[in-house]
ChimeraX commands (.cxc) that place a marker at each C-alpha (Angstrom):
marker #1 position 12.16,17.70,-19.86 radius 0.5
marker #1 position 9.30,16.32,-22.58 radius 0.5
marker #1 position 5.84,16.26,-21.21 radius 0.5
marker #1 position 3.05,14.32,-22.72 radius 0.5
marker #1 position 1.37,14.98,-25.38 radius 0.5
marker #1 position -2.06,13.66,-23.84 radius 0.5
marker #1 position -3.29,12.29,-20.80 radius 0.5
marker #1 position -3.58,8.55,-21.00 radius 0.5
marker #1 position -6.58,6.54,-20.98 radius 0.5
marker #1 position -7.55,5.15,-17.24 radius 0.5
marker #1 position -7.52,1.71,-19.17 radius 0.5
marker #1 position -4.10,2.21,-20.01 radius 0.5
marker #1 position -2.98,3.30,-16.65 radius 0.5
marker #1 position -5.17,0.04,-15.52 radius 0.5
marker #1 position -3.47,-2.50,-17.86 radius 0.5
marker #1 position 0.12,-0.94,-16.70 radius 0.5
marker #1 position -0.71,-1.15,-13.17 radius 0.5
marker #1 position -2.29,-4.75,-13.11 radius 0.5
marker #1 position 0.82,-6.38,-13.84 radius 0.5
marker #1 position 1.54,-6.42,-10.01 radius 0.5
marker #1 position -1.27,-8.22,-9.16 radius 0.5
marker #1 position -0.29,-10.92,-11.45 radius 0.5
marker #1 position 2.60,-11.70,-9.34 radius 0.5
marker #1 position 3.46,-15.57,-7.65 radius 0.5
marker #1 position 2.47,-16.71,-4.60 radius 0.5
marker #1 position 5.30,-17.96,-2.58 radius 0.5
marker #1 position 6.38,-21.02,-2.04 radius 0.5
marker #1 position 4.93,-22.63,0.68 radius 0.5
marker #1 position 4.23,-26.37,2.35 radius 0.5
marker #1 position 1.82,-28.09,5.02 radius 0.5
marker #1 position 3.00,-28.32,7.88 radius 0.5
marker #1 position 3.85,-32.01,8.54 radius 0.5
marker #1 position 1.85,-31.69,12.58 radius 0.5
marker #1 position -1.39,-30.01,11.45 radius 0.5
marker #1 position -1.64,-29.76,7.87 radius 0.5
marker #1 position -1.82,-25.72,7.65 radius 0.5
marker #1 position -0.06,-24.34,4.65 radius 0.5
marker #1 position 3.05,-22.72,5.61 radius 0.5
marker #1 position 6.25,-20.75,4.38 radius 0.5
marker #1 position 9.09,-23.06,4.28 radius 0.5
marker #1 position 11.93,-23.20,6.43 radius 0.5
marker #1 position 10.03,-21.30,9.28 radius 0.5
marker #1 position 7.89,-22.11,12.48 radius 0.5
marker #1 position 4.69,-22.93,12.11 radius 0.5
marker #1 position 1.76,-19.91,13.28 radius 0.5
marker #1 position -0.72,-22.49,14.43 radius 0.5
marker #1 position 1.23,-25.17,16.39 radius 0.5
marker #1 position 4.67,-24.47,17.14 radius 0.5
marker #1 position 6.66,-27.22,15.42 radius 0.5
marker #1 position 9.70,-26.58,13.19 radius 0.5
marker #1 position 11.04,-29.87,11.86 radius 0.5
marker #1 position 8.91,-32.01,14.16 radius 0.5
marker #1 position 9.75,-30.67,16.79 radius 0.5
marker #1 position 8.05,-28.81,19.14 radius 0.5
marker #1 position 9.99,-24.81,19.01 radius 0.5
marker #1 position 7.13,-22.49,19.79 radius 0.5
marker #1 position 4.84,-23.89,23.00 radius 0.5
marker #1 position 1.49,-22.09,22.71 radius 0.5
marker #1 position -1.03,-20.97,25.21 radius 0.5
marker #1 position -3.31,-23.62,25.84 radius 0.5
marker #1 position -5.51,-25.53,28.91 radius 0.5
marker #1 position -3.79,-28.03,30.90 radius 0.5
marker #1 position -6.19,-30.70,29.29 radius 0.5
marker #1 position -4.91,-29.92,25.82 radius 0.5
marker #1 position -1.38,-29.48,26.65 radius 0.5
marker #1 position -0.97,-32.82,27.89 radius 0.5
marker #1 position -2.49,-34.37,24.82 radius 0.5
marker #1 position 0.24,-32.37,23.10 radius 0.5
marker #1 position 3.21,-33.70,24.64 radius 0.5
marker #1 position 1.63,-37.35,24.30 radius 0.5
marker #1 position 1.97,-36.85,20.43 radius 0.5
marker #1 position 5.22,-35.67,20.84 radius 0.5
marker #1 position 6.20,-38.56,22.93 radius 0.5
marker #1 position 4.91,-41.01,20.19 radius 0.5
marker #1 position 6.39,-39.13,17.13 radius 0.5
marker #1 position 9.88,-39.84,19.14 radius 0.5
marker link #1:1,2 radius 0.2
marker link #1:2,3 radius 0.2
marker link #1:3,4 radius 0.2
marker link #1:4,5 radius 0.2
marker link #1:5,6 radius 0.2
marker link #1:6,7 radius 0.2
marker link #1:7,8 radius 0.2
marker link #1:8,9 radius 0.2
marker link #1:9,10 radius 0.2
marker link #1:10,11 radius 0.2
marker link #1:11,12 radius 0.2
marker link #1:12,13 radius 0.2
marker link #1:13,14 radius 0.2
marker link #1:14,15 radius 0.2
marker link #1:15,16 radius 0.2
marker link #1:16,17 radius 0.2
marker link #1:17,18 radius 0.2
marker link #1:18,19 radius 0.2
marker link #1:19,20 radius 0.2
marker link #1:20,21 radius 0.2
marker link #1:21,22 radius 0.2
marker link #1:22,23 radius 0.2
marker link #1:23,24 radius 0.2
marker link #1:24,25 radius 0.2
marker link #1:25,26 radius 0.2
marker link #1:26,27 radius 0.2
marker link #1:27,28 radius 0.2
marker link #1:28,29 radius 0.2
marker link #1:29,30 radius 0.2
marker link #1:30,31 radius 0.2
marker link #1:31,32 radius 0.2
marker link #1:32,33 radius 0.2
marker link #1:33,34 radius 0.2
marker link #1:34,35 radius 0.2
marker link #1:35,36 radius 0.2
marker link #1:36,37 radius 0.2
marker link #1:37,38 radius 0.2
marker link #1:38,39 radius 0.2
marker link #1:39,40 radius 0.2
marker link #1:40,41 radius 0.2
marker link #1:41,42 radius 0.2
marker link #1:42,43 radius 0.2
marker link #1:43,44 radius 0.2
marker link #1:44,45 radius 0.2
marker link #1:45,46 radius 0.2
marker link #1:46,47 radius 0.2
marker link #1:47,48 radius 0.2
marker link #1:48,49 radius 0.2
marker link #1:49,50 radius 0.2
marker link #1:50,51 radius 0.2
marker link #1:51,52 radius 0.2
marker link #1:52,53 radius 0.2
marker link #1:53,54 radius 0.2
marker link #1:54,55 radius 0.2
marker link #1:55,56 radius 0.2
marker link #1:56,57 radius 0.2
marker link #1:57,58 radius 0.2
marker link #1:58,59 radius 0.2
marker link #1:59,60 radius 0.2
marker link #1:60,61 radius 0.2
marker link #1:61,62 radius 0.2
marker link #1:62,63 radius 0.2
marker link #1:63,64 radius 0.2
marker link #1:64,65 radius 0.2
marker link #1:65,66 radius 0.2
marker link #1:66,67 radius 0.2
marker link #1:67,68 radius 0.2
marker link #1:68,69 radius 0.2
marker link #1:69,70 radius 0.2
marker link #1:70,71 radius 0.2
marker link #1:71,72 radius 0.2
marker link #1:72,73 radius 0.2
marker link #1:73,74 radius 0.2
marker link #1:74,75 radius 0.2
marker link #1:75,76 radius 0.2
view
């Protein structure tokens, strides 16, 4: 089994090992109800809707659930 010679420099170990910081974000989209970036093809973490359509309900007061399904009602 061949060892090394000599150790290599931490800037060389450095350079080799930043590559994987270089890598791409994925691709992601707003979300068409509130305008949060998003992965596509899956719900959206903030308000629930998946296609415009509500999937997800969250936990919310009465006040501001109502408001909710009033958008909802429009969009339709």
């Amino acid at each position: 089994m061949p060892n090394p010679k000599r150790k290599h420099t931490p800037h060389r170990r450095d350079c080799r090992r930043s590559a994987n910081s270089k890598l791409d974000v994925p691709n992601s989209g707003k979300c068409p109800n509130c305008g949060v970036a998003k992965m596509s093809h899956k719900i959206c973490t903030e308000c629930g809707f998946y296609n415009g359509k509500l999937v997800v309900p969250k936990k919310m007061k009465k006040s501001e659930k109502s408001a909710l399904q009033q958008q909802v009602a429009d969009k339709q």
